[in-house]
mmCIF file as Biopython writes it, N, C-alpha, C and O atoms, coordinates in Angstrom:
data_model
#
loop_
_atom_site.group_PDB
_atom_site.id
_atom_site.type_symbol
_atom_site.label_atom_id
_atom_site.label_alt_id
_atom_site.label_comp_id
_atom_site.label_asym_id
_atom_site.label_entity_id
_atom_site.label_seq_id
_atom_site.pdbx_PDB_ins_code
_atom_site.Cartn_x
_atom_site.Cartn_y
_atom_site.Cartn_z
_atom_site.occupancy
_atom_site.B_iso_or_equiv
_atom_site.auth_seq_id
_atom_site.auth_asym_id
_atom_site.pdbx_PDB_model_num
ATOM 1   N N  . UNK A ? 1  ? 208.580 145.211 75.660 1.0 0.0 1  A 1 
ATOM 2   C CA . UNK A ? 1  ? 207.506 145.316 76.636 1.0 0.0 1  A 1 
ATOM 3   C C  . UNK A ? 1  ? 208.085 144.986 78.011 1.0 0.0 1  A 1 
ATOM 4   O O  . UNK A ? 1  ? 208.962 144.125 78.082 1.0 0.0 1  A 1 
ATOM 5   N N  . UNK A ? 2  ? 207.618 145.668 79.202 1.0 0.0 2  A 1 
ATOM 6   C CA . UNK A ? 2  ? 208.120 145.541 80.073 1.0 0.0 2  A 1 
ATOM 7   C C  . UNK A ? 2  ? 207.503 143.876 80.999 1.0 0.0 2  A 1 
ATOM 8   O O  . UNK A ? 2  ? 206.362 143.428 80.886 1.0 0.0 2  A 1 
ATOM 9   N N  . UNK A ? 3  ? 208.292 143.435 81.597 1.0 0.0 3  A 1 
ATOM 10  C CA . UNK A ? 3  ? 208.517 141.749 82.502 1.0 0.0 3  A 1 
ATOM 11  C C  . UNK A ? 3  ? 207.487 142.511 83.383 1.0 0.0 3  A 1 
ATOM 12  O O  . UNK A ? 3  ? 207.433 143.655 83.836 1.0 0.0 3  A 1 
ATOM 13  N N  . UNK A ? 4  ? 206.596 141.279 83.448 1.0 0.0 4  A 1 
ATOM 14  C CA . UNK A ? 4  ? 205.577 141.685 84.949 1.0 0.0 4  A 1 
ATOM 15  C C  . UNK A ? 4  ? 205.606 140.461 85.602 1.0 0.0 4  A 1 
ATOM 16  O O  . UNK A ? 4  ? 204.916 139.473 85.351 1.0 0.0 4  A 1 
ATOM 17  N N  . UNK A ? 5  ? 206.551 140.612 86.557 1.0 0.0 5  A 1 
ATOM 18  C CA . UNK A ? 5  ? 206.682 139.523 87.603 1.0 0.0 5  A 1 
ATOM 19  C C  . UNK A ? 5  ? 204.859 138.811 88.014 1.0 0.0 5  A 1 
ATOM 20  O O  . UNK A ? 5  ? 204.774 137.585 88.081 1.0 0.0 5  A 1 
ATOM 21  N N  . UNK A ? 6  ? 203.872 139.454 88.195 1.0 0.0 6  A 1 
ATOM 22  C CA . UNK A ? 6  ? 202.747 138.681 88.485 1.0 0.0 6  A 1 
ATOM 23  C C  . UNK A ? 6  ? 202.034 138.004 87.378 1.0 0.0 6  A 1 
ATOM 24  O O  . UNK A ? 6  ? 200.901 137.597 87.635 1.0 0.0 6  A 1 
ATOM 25  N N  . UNK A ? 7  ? 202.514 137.815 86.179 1.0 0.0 7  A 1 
ATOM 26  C CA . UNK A ? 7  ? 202.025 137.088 85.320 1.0 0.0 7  A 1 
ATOM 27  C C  . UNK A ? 7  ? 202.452 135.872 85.066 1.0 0.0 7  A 1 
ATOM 28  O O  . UNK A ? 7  ? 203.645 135.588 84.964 1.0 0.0 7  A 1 
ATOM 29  N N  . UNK A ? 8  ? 201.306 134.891 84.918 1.0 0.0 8  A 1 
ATOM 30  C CA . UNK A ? 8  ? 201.518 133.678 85.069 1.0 0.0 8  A 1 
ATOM 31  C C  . UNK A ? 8  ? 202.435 133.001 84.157 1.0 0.0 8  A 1 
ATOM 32  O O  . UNK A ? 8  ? 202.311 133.490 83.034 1.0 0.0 8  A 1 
ATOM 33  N N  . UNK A ? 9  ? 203.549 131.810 84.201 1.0 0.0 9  A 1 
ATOM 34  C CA . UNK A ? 9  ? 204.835 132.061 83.155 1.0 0.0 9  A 1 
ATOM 35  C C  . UNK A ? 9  ? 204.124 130.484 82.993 1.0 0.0 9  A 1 
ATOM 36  O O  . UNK A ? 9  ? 203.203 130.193 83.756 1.0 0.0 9  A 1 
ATOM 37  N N  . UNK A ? 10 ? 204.590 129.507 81.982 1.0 0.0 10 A 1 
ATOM 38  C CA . UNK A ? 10 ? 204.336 128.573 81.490 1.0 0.0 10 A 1 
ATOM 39  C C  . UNK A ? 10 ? 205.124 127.289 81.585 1.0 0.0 10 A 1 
ATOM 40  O O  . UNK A ? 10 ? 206.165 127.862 81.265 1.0 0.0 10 A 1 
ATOM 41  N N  . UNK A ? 11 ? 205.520 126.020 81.756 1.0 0.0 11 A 1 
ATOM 42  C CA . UNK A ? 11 ? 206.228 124.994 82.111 1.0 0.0 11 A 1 
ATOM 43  C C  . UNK A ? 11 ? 207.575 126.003 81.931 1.0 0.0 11 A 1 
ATOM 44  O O  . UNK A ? 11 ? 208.015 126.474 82.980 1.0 0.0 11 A 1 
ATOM 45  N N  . UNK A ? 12 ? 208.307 126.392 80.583 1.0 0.0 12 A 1 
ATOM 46  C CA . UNK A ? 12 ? 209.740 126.828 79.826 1.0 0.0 12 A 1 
ATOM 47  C C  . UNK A ? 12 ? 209.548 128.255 80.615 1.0 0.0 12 A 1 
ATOM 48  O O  . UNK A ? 12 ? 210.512 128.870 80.159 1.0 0.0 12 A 1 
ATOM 49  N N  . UNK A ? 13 ? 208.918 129.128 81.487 1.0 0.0 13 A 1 
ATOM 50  C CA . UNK A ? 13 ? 209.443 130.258 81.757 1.0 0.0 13 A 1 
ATOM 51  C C  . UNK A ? 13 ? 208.615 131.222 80.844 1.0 0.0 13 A 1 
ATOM 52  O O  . UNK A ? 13 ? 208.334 132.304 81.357 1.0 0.0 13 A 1 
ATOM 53  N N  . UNK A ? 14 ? 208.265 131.035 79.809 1.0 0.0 14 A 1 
ATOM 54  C CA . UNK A ? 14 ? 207.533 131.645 78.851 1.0 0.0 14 A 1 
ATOM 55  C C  . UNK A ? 14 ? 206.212 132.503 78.669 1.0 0.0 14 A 1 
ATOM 56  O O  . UNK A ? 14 ? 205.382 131.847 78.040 1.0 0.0 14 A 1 
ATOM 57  N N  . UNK A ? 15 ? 205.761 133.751 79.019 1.0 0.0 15 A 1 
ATOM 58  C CA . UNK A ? 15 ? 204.339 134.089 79.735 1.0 0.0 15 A 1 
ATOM 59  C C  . UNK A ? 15 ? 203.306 133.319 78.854 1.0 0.0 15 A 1 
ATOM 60  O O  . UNK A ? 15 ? 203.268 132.774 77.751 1.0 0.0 15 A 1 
ATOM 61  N N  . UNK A ? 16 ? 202.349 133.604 80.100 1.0 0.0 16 A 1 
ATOM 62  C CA . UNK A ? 16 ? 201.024 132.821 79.253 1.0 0.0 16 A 1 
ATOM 63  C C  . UNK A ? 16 ? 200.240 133.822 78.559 1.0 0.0 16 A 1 
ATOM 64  O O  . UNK A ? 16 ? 200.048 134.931 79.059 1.0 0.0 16 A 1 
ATOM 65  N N  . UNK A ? 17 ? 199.863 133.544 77.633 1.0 0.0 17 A 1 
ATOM 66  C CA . UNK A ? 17 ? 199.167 134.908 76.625 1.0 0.0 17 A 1 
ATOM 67  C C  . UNK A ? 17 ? 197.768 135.079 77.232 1.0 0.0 17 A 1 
ATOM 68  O O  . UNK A ? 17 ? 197.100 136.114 77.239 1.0 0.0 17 A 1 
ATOM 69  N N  . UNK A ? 18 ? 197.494 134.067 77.659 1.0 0.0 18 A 1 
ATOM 70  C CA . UNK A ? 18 ? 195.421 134.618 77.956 1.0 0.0 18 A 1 
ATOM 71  C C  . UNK A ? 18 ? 196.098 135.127 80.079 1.0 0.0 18 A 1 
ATOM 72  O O  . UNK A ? 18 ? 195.276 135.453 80.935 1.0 0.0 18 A 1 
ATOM 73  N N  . UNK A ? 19 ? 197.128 135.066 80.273 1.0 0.0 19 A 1 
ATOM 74  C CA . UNK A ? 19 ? 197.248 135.576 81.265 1.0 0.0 19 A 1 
ATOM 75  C C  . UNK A ? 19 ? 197.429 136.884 81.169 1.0 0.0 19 A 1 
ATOM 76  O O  . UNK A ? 19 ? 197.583 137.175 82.355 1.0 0.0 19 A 1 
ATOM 77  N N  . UNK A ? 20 ? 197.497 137.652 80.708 1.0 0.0 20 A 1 
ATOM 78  C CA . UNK A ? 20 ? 197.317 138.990 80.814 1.0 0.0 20 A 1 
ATOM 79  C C  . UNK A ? 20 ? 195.811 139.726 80.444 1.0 0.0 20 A 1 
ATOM 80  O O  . UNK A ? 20 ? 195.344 140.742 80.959 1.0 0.0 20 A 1 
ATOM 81  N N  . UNK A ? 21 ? 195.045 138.622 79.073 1.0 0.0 21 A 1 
ATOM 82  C CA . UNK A ? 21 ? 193.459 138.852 79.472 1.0 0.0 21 A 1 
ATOM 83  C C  . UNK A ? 21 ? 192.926 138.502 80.948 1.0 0.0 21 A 1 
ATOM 84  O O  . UNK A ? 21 ? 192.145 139.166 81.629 1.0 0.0 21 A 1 
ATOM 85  N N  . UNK A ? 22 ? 193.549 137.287 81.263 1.0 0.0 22 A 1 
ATOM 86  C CA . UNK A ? 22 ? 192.443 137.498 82.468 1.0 0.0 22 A 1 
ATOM 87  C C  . UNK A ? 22 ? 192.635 138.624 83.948 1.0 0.0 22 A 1 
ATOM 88  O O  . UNK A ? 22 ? 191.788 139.085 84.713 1.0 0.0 22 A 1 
ATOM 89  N N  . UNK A ? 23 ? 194.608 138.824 83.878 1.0 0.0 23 A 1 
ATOM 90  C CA . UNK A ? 23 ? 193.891 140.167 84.755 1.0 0.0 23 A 1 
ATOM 91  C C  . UNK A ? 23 ? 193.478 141.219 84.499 1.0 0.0 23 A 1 
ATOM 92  O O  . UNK A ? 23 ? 193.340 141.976 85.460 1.0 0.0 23 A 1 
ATOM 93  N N  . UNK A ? 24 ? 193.146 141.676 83.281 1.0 0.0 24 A 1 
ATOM 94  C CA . UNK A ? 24 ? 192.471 142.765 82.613 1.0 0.0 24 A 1 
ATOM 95  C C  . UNK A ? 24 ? 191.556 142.768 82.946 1.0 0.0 24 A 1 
ATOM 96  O O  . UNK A ? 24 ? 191.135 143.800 83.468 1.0 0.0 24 A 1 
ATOM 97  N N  . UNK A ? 25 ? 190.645 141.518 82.828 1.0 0.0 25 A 1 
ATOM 98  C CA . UNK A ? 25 ? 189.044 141.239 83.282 1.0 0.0 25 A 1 
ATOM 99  C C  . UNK A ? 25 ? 189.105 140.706 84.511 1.0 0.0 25 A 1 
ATOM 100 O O  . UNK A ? 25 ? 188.314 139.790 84.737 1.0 0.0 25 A 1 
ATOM 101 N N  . UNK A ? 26 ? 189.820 141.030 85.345 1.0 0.0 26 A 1 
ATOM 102 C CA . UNK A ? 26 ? 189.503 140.835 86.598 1.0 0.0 26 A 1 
ATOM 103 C C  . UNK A ? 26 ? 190.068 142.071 87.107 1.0 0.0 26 A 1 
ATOM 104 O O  . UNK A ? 26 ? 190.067 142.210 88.330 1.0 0.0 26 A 1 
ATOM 105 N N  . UNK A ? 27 ? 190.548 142.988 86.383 1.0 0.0 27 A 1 
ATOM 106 C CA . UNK A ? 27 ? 190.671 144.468 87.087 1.0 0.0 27 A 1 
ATOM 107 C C  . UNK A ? 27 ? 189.738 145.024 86.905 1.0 0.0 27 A 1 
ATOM 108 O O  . UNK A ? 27 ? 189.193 145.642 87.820 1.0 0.0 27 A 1 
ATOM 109 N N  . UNK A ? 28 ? 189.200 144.984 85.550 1.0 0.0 28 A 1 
ATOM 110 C CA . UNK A ? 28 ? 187.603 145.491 85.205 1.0 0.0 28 A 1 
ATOM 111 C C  . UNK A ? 28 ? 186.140 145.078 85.886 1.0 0.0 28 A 1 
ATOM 112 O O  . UNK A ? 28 ? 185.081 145.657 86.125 1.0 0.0 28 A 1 
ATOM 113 N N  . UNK A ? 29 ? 186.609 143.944 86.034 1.0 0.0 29 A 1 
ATOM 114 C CA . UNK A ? 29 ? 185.329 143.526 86.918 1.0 0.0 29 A 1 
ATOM 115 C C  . UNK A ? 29 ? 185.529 143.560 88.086 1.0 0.0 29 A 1 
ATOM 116 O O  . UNK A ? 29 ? 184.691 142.767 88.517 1.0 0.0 29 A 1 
ATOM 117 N N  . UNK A ? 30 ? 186.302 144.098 89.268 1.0 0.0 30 A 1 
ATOM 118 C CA . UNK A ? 30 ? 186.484 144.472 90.362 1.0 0.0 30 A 1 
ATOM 119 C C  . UNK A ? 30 ? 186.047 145.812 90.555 1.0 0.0 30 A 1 
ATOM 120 O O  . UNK A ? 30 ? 185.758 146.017 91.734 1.0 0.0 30 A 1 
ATOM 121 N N  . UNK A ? 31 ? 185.905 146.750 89.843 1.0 0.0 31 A 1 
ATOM 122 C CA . UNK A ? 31 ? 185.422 148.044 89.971 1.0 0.0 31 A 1 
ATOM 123 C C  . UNK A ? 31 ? 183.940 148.350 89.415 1.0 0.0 31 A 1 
ATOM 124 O O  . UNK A ? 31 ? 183.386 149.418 89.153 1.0 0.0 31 A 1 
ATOM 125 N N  . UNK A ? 32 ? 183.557 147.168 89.342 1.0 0.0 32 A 1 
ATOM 126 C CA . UNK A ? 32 ? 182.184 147.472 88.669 1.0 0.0 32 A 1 
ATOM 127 C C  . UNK A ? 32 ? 180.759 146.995 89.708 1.0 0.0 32 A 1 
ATOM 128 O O  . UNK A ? 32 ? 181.243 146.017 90.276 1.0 0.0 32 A 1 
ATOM 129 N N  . UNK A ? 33 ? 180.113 147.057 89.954 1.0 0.0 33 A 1 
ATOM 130 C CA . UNK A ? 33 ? 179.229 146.365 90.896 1.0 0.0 33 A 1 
ATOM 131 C C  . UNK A ? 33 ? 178.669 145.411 89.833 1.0 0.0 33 A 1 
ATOM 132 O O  . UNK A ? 33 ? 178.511 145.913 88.720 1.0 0.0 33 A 1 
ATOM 133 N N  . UNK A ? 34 ? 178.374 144.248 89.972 1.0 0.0 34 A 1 
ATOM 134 C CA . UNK A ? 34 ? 177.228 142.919 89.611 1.0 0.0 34 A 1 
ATOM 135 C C  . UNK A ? 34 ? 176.102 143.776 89.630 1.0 0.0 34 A 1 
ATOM 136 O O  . UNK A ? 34 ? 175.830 144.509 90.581 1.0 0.0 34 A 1 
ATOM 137 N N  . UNK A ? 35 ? 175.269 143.666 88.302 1.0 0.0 35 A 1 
ATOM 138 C CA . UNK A ? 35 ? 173.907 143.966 88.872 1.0 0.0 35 A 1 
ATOM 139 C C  . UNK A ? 35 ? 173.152 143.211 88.025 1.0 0.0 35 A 1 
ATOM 140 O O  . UNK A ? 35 ? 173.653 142.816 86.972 1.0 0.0 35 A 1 
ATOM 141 N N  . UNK A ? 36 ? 171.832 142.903 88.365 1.0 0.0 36 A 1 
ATOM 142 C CA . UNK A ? 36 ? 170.914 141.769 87.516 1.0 0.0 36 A 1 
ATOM 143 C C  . UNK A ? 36 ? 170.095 142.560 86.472 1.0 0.0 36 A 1 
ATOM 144 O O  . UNK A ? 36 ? 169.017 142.964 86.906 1.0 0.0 36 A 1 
ATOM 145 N N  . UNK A ? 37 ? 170.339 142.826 85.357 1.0 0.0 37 A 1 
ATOM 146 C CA . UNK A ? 37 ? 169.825 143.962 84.660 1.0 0.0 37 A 1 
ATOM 147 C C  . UNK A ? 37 ? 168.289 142.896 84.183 1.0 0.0 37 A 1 
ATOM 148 O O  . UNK A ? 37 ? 168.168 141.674 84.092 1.0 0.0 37 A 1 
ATOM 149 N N  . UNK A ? 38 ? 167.314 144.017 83.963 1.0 0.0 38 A 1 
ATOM 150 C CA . UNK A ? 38 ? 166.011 142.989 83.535 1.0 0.0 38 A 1 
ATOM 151 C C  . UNK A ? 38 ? 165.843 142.709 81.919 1.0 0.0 38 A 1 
ATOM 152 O O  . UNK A ? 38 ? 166.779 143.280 81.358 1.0 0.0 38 A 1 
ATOM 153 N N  . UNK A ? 39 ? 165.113 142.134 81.094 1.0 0.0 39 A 1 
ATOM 154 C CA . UNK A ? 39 ? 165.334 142.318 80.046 1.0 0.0 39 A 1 
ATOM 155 C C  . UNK A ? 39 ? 165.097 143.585 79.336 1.0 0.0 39 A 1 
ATOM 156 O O  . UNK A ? 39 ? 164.308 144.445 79.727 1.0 0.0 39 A 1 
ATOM 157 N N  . UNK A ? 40 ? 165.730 143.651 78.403 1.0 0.0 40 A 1 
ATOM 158 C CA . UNK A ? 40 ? 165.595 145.030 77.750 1.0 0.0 40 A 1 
ATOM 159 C C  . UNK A ? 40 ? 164.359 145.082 76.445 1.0 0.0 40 A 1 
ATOM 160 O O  . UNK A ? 40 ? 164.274 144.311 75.489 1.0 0.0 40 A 1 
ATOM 161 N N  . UNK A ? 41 ? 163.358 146.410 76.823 1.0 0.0 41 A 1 
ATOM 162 C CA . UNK A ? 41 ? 162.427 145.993 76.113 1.0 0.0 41 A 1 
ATOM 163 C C  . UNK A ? 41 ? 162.453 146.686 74.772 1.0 0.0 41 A 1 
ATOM 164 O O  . UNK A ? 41 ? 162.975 147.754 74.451 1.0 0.0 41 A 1 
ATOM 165 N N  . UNK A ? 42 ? 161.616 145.631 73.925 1.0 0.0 42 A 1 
ATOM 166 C CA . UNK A ? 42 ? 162.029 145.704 72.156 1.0 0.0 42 A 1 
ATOM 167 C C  . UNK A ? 42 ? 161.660 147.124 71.825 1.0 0.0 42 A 1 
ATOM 168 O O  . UNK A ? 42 ? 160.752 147.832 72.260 1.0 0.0 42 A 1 
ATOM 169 N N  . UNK A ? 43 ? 162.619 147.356 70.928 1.0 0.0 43 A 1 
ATOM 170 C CA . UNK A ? 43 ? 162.650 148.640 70.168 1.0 0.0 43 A 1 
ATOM 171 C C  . UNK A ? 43 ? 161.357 149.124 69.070 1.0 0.0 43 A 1 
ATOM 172 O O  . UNK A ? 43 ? 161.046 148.379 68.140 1.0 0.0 43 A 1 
ATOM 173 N N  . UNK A ? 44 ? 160.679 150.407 69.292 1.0 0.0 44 A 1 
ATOM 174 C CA . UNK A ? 44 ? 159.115 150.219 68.762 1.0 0.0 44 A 1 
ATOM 175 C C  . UNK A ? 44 ? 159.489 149.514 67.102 1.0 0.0 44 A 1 
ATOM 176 O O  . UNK A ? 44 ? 160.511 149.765 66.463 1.0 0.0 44 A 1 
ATOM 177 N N  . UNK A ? 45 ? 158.596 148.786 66.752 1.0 0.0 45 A 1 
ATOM 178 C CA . UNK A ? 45 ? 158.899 148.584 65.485 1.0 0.0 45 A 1 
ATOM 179 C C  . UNK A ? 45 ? 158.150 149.014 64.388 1.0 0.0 45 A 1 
ATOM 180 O O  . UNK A ? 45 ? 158.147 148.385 63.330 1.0 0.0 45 A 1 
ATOM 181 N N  . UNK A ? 46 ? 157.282 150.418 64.627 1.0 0.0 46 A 1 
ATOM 182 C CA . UNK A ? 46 ? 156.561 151.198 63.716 1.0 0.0 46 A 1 
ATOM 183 C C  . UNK A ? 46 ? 157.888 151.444 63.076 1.0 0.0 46 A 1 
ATOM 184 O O  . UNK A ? 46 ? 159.013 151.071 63.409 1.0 0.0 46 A 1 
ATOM 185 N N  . UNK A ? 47 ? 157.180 152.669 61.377 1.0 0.0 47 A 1 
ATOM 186 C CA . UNK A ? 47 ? 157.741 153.499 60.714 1.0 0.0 47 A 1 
ATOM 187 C C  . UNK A ? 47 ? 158.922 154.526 61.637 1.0 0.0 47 A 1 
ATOM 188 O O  . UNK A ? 47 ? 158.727 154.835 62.812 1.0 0.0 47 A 1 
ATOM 189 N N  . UNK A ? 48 ? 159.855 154.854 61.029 1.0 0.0 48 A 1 
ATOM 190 C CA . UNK A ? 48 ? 160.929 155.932 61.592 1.0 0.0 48 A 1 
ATOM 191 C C  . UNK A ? 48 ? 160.352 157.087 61.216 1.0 0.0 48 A 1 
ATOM 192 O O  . UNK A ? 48 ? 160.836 157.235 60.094 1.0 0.0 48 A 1 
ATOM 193 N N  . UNK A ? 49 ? 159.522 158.160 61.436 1.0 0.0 49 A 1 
ATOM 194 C CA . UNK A ? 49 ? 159.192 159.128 60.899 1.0 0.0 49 A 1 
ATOM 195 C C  . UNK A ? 49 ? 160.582 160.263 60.220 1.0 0.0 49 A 1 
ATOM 196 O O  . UNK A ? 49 ? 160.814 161.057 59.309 1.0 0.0 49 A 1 
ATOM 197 N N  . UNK A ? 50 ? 160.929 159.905 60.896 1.0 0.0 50 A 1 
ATOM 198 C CA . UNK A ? 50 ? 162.707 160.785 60.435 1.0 0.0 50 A 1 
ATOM 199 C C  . UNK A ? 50 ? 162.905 160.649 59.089 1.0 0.0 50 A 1 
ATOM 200 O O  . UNK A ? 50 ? 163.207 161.493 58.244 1.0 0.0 50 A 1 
ATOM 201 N N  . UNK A ? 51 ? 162.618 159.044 58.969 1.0 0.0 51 A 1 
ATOM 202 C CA . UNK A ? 51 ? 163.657 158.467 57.582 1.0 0.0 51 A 1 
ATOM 203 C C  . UNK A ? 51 ? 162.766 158.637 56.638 1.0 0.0 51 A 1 
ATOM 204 O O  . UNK A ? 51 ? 163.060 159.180 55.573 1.0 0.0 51 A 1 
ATOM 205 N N  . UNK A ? 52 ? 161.508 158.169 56.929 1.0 0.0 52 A 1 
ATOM 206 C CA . UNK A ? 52 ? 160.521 158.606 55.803 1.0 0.0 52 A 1 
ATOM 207 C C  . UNK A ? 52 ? 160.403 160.108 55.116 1.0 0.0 52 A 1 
ATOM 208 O O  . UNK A ? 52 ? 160.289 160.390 53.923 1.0 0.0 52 A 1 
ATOM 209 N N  . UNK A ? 53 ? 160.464 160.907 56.180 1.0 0.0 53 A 1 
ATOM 210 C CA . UNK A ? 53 ? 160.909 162.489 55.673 1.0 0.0 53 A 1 
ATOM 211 C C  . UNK A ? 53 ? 161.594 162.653 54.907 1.0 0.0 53 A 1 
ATOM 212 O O  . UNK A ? 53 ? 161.392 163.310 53.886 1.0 0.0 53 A 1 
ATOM 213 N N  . UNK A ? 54 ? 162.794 161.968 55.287 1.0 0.0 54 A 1 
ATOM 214 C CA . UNK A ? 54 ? 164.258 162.310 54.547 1.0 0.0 54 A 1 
ATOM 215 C C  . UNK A ? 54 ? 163.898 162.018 53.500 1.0 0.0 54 A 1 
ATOM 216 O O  . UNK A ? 54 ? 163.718 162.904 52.664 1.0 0.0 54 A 1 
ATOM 217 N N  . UNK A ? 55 ? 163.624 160.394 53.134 1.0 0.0 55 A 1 
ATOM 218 C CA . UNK A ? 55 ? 163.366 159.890 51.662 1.0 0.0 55 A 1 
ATOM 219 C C  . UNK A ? 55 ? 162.751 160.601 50.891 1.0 0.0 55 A 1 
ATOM 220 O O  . UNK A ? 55 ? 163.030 160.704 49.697 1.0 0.0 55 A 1 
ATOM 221 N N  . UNK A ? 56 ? 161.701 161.270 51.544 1.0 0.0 56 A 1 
ATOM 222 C CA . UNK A ? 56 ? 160.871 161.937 50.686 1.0 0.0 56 A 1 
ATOM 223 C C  . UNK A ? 56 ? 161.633 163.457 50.357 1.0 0.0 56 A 1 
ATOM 224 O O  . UNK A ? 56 ? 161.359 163.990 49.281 1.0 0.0 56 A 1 
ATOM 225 N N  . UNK A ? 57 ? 162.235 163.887 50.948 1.0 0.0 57 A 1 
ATOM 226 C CA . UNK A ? 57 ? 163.196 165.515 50.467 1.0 0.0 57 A 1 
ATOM 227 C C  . UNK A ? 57 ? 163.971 164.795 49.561 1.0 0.0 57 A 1 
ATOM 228 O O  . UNK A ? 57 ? 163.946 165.378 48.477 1.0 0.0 57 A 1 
ATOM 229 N N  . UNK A ? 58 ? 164.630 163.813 49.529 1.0 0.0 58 A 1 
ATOM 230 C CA . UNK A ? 58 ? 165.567 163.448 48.858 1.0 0.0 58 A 1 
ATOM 231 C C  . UNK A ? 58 ? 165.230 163.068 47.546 1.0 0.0 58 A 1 
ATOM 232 O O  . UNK A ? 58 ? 165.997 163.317 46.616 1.0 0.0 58 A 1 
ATOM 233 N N  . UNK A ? 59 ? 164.046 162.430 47.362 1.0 0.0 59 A 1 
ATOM 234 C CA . UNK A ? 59 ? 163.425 162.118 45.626 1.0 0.0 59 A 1 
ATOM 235 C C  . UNK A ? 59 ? 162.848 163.976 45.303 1.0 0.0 59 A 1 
ATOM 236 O O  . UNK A ? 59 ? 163.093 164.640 44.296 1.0 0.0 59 A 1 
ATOM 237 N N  . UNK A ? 60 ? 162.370 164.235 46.044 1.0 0.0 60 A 1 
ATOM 238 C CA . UNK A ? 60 ? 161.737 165.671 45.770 1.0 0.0 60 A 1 
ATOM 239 C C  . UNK A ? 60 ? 163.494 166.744 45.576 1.0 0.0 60 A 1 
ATOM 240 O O  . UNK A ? 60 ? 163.567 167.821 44.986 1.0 0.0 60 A 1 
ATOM 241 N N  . UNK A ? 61 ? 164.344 166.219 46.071 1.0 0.0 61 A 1 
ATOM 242 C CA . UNK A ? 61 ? 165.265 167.066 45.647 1.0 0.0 61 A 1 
ATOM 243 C C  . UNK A ? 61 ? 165.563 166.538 44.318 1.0 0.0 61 A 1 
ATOM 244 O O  . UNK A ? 61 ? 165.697 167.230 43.309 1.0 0.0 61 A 1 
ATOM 245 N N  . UNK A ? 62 ? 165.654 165.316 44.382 1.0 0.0 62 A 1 
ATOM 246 C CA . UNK A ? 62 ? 166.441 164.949 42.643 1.0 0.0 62 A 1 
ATOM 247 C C  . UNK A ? 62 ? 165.396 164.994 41.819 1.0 0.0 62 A 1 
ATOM 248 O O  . UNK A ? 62 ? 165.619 164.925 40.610 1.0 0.0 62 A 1 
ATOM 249 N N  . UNK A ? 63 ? 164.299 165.095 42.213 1.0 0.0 63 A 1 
ATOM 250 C CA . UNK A ? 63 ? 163.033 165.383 40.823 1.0 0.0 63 A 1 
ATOM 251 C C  . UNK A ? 63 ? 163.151 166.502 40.108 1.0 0.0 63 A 1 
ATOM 252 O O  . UNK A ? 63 ? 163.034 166.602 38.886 1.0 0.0 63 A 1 
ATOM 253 N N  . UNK A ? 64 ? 163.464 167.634 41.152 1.0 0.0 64 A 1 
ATOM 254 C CA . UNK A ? 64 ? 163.448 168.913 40.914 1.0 0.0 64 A 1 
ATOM 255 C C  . UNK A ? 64 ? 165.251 169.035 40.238 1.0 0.0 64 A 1 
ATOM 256 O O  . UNK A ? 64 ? 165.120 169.398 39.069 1.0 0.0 64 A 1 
ATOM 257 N N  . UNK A ? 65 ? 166.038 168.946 40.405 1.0 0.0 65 A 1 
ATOM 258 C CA . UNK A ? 65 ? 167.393 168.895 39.640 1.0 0.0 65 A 1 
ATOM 259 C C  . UNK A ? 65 ? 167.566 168.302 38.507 1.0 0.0 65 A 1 
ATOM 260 O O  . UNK A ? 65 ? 168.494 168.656 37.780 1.0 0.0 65 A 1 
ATOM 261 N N  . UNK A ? 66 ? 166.537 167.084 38.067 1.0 0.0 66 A 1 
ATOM 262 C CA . UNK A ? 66 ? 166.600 166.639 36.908 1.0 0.0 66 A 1 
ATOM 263 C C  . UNK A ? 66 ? 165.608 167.153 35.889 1.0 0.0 66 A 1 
ATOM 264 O O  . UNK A ? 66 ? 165.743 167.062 34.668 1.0 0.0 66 A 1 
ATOM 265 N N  . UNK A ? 67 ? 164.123 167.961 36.837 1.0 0.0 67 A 1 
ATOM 266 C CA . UNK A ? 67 ? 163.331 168.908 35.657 1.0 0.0 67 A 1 
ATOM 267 C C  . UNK A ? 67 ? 164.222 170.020 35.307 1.0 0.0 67 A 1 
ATOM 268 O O  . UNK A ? 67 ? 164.123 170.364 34.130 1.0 0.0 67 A 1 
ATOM 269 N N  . UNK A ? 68 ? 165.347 170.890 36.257 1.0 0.0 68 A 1 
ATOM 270 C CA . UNK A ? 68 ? 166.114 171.633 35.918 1.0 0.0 68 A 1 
ATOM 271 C C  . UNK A ? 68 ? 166.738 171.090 34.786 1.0 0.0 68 A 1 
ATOM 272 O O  . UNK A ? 68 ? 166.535 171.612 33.690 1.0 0.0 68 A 1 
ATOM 273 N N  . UNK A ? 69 ? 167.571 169.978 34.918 1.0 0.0 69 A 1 
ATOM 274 C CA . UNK A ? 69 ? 168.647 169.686 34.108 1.0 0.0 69 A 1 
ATOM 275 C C  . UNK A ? 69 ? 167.867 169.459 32.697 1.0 0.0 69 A 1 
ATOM 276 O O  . UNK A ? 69 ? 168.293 169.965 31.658 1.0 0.0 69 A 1 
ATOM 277 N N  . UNK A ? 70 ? 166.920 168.815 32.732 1.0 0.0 70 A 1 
ATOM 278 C CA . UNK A ? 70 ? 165.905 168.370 31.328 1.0 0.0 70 A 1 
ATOM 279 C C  . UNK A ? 70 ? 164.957 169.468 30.623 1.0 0.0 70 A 1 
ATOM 280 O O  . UNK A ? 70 ? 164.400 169.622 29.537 1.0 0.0 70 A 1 
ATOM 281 N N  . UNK A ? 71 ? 165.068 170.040 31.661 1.0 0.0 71 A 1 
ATOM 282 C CA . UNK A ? 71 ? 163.330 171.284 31.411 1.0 0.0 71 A 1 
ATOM 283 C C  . UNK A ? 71 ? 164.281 172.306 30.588 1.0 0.0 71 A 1 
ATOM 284 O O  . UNK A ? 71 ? 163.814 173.346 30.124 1.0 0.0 71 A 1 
#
């Protein structure tokens, strides 16, 4: 791996390991704006109409493959 002179080295010369996380997250968070996000509101917690469908093709498919297979 290549020597990066701006990373912070340790008493022995030795790099510091969370020194290369923190300028990661301080390159990342320099390009980002701060913003105060509000809370995020809860996800409906009715029925999934999707999934209920599905379930239901899915017993209605294997009902019908096993009157085949039996009938």
């Amino acid at each position: 791996m290549a020597h990066n002179p701006q990373s912070p080295q340790g008493p022995e010369g030795h790099p510091d390991p969370a020194g290369s996380t923190q300028m990661f997250r301080a390159f990342v968070d320099e390009g980002t704006p701060q913003q105060q996000r509000g809370p995020v509101p809860p996800a409906p917690a009715g029925p999934r109409v999707g999934l209920i469908v599905g379930i239901v093709v899915a017993v209605v498919v294997l009902g019908a493959v096993a009157w085949l297979a039996f009938g």
